[in-house]
N, C-alpha and C positions, 0 to 999 in steps of 0.2 A: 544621349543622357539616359541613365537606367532609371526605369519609373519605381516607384517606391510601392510596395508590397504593401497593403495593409494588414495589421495584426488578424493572425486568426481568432475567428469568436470560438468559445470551447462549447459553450450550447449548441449551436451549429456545428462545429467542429465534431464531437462525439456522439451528434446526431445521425451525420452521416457515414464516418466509422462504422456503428452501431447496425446502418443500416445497409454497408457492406458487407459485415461478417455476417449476417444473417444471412444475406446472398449468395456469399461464394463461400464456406469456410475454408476454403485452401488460399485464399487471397491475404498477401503478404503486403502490412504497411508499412508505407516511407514517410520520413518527413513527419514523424510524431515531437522529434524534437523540439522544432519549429511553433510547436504550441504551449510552451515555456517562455512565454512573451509575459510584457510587464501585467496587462489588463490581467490574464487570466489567472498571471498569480495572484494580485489582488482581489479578483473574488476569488479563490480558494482562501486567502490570508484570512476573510470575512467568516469562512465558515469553520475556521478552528478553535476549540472551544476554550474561553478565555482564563477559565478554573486549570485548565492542564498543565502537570508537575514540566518545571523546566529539567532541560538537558543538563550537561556536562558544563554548554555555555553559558548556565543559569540566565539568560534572557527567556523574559515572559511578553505571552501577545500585547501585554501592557506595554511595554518598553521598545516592543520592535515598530509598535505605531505609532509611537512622537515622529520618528522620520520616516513614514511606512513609503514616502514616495521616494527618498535618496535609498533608503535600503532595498529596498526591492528594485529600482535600476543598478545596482551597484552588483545583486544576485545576478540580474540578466546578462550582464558584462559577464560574470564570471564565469557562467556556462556559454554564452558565446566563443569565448576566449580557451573556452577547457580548461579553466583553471579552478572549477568547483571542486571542494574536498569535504566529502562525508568526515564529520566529526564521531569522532565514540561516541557509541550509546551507553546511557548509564543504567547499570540494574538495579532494579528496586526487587525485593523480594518480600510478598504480602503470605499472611497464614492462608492453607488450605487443607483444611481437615486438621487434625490428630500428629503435631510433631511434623507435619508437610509444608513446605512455601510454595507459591508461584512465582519464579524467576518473569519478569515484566522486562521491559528495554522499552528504555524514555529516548526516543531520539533529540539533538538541537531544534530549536525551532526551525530554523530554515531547512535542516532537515525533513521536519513533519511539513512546512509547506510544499515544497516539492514531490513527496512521497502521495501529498492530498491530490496532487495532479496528474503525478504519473497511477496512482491508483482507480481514477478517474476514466484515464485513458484504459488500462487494461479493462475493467468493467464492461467498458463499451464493444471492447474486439470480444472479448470471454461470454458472457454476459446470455447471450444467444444461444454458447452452446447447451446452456443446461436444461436438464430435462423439468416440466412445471415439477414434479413431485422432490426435485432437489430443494431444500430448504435450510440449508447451511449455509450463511454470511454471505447473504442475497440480498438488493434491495427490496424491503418491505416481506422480507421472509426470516423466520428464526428458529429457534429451539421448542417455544413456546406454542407457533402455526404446527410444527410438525409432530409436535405429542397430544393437540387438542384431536387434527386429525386423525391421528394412529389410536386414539382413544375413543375416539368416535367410528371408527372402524372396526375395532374390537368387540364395540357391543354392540352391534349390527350384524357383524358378520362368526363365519364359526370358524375360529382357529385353534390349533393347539400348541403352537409353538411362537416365541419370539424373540427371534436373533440378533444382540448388541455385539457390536464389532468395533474395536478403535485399534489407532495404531498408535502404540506406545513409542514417547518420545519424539512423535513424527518433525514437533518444528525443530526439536536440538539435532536432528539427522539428514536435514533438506542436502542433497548434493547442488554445490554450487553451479557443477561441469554441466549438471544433468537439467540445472535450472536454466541455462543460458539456452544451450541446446532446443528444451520443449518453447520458449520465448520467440527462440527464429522459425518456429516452424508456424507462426504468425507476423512476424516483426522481423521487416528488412530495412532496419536506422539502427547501427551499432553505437550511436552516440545516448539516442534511451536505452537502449539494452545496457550501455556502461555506465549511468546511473546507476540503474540497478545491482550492478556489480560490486559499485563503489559501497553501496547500501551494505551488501554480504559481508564485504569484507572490512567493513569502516574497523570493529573490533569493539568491545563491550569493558565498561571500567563496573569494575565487581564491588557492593558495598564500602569492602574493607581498601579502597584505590587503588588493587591489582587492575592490573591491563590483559586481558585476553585477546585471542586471536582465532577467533574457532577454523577449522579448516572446514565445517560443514554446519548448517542448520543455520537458523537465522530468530533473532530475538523477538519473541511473541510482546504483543502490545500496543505497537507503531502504528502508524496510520495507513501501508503498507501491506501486513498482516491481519489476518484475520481477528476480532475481537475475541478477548478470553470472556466464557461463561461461567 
């Protein structure tokens, strides 16, 4: 008789991830899928915020928790089965500056759940490699730590020059080929990696209910991506 597996716990779980990649960073993980189990999605379900604009699906965390225990085994089925299917994202475009929008992407909820999990996981392999003075969509680091210190460094010390650099466009240009690729060279589970893939390619429904398809870059806002400032 095959004994029965217990679920993985995800605090445990990206405990020790965490404290592998720190260890070895050439060490390839397996078996991240396998923590897409019921428990874990419902603490992630717990931590999604319950004001946030619905998807395409128009269900809100209010609605998905009348059945949150038939819905969420019904999720686990589906990705067990490989029969999960990333939904469109819907664009919301908000003013930014003078005649400018910020194109946004609302994913479905159970989109944003899964993406809180699998973001979770990258965290913990990623997470290690940066250097303390990186402060860009960090836990417990921001835009706001790294201008108090650079300001505080400036009137202390003698410089003359200071160099801003951005890359224009950077989420509308992400290569998908080149995203999968830099993924493995961490991650040996092609069933997370195709998550993630599903994500790229789900395809984006535009204010006006055009359907897009981008062949590269990926829709800023998700829970997935980095937050916009």
């Amino acid at each position: 008789m095959q004994k029965h597996r217990p679920a993985k716990d995800m605090r445990t779980s990206l405990r020790g991830i965490a404290n592998k990649a720190r260890k070895d960073s050439k060490h390839r993980f397996r078996h991240l899928y396998s923590l897409f189990n019921a428990n874990n999605l419902k603490r992630c379900f717990s931590q999604l915020r319950r004001s946030a604009a619905a998807g395409v699906d128009k269900v809100t965390k209010t609605e998905y928790e009348a059945k949150l225990d038939s819905n969420i085994e019904q999720l686990v089925e589906r990705l067990k089965g490989k029969r999960y299917r990333a939904k469109l994202v819907r664009r919301k475009n908000i003013p930014k500056g003078k005649d400018k929008v910020r194109p946004l992407g609302i994913p479905a909820l159970e989109d944003k759940l899964l993406q809180l999990m699998a973001a979770r996981i990258l965290a913990a392999i990623y997470e290690g490699d940066f250097l303390e003075s990186s402060k860009g969509y960090r836990p417990g680091k921001g835009p706001r730590e790294a201008s108090e210190e650079l300001a505080a460094r400036l009137h202390a010390g003698k410089y003359h020059w200071v160099v801003e650099a951005d890359i224009r466009g950077f989420f509308g240009s992400i290569s998908h080929q080149w995203m999968g690729k830099m993924l493995q060279e961490r991650i040996e589970d092609a069933a997370f990696i195709g998550l993630i893939s599903k994500w790229l390619k789900a395809g984006i429904m535009e204010e006006d209910g055009r359907i897009l398809h981008p062949a590269t870059g990926t829709p800023q806002g998700g829970i997935a991506t980095p937050p916009t400032q």
